[in-house]
Every structure is written in C-alpha cells, then in structure tokens.
N, C-alpha and C positions, 0 to 999 in steps of 0.2 A: 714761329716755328721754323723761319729759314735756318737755324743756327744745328738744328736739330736734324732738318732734310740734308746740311753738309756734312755733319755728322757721318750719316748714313750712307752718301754717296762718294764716303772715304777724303773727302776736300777737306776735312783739318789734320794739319802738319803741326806737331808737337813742336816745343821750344825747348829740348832737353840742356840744363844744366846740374852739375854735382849739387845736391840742397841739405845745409845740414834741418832735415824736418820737423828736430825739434822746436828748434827756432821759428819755424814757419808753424808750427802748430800754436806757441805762442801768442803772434801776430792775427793768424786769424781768430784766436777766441777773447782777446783784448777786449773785445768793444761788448761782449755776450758777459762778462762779470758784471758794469754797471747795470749792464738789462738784467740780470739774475735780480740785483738787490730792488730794481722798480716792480717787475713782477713777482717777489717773495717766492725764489726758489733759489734751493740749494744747489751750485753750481760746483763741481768740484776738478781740477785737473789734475790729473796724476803723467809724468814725463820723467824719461831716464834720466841719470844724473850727468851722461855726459854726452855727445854729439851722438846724432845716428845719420850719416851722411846714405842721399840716397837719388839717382839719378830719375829726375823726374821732369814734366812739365808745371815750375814752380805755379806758375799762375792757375790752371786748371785744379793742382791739388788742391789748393789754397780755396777757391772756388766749390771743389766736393765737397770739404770738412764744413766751411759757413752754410755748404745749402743742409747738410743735415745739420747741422747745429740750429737752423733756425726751424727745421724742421718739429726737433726737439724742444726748443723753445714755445712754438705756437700748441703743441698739442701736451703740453705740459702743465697741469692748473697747481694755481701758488699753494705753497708747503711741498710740492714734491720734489724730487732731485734731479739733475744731470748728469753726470759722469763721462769726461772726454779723456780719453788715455793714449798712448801711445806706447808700444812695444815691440821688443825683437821675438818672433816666433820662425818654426822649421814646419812644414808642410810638405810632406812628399819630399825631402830632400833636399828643396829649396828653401834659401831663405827670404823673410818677407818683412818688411816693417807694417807691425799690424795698429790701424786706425778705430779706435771703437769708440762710437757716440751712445749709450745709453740713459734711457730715462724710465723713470717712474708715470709715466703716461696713460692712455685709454687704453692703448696696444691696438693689436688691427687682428682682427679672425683669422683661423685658417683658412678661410675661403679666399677673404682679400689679401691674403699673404701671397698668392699664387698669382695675382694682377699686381701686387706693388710694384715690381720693374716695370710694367708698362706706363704706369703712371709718370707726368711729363717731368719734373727733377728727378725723381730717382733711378729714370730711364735716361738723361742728363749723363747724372753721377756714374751711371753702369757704362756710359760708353766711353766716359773718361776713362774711366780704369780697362776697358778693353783697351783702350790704346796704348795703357801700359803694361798691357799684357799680364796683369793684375783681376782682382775679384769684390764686387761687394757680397758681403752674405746679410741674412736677417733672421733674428730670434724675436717672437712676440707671444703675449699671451695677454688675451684680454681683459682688462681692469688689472695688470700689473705693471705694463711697460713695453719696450721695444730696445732692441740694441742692433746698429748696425755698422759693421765694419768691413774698413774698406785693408784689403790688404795688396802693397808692393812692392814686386820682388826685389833682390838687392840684386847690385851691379846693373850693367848696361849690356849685355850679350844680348838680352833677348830683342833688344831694338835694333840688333844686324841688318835684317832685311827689310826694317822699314825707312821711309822718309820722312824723315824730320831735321830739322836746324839745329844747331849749335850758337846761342846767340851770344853779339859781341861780350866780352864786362861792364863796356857802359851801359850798357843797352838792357842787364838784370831787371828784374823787374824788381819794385819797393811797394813798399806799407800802401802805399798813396797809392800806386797804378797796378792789382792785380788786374788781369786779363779784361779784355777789352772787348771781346765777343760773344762771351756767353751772354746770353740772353736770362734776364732777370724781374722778379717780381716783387713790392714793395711787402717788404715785413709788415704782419701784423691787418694789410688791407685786403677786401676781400673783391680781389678783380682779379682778371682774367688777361689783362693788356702782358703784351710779351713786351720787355724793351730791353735796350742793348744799351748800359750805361754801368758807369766806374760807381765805387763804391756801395753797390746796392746789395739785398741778399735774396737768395731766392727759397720760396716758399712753397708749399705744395698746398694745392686749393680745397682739394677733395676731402671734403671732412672725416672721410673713413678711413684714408691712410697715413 
C-alpha cells in the first residue's frame, strides 16, 4: 500500500510526454487478444483511424487501461464480450480523449457502485487520472455488464501549476518497461500480496466489484 500512501501524500510526480494514445492503447491490449481466445470471450477494439496525440504520463495510462482491462477480463465468464474503445469527445467545453473499457459481466449493485472507488485499483486508477486532471466514470447494472471510462483532457495547460518532468527521448518508456512503481497483483490469482514489478497486471480481489 506504500505506492498508494504516496499517492496520497502528493509524492508522485508525473513523466509528462506528447503520446499519440492510440498507439499506446494498442500496446497495452496486445497480450488481452490471446487471453480472450484462451478464456472464450469476445474481445473487440474499436480506435480512430488516425493519431489522437495527447499529453500524458505514458506509463501510468498504459497502467490504468491493463488494470481495468484485466478487471474486465477476471469478472467476465466465457461467451461474453469486452469492448475497449477510444474516442474524441467535448465535456463542458473541454475537450477529452475518452477511454472506455466495457463488458458483459456480473455488473456491481447500486449499493457497491457507491464504494467502487474506494476499492484498492480503482482507487489506483482514480488518482492516476486526478493527476491528470482527468475523471474515471462507471455505468453498471447487474447481470448485464459494466463500463468504465476514463477521460483526458487535451493539451497541457492544465498541468501549469503542477510538478512533474519532462523526460529525456532516450529515456521514453517501451512495450517492455511500463512504469515501474505501481504496485501490482498477479492476474487471474487470488492473493492479496502488493508487489512492485514490470510486466504484471493488476486485478481487483473483491469479488463484488
């Protein structure tokens, strides 16, 4: 939970570079097509036909989309679907590049719809996107599914007053080396251990959300 107490006590400084996030939407749902055809679900991507460039912390986004993608994945039984999209939407006048993970799932009650953010990834996921000054939302309904997307705004104005880096061009991060500090939990296992390692995806334990 240390990654989580930093979080909170404002000690993670974002890596802001220009990301076209198509591309980066790509990359993290790569490895979730052969998991679709082992677990016999319909996985489907839908992504614009041309760059949506957007100033972001690549590694952290990259990060929020696998932890709900595998979120979706675990609470999703074979024959049903997933649907990961990407799109340009206007919100109050801003605009946002919108991230929606939905599925055909158990869904979650209105009652536990009101604790989902507190719960420990999605509460994760929500304080990534407060850093970008960004929103996740959630739509469910039980025995039909869940959708939740994350939306972030375009340009870089609204990170004026905050601190974060600029990092080198060597120094981008790759396929191989997203973020290195979020703390993570083994797909698919049903434990509770937090750990802090590359390549993993993180899941959410609690069987009702």
């Amino acid at each position: 939970l240390l990654y989580v107490q930093k979080i909170e006590a404002g000690m993670v400084k974002l890596q802001l570079s220009e990301i076209d996030i198509v591309q980066l939407i790509k990359t993290a749902s790569d490895s979730y097509c052969q998991m679709a055809e082992i677990k016999g679900l319909h996985f489907e991507i839908t992504l614009p036909e041309n760059k949506l460039m957007v100033w972001i912390d690549e590694a952290k986004i990259f990060s929020a989309v696998q932890n709900l993608l595998s979120n979706a994945f675990k609470y999703t039984s074979p024959g049903g679907s997933i649907l990961l999209s990407v799109s340009h939407t206007i919100k109050d006048g801003q605009g946002y590049c919108q991230i929606a993970v939905s599925d055909t799932g158990k869904g979650i009650s209105e009652e536990l719809q009101k604790h989902v953010f507190e719960s420990f990834i999605i509460h994760i996921v929500k304080h990534m996107m407060d850093l970008h000054h960004g929103m996740v939302t959630l739509q469910s309904v039980p025995g039909e599914g869940s959708t939740f997307v994350l939306y972030i705004p375009e340009g870089k104005a609204h990170f004026a007053k905050d601190d974060y880096e600029l990092p080198e061009p060597h120094l981008k991060t790759t396929k191989q080396g997203h973020e290195k500090e979020l703390p993570v939990l083994l797909y698919g296992e049903d434990t509770q251990e937090v750990m802090t390692k590359k390549s993993l995806l993180v899941i959410e334990d609690n069987e009702d959300v």
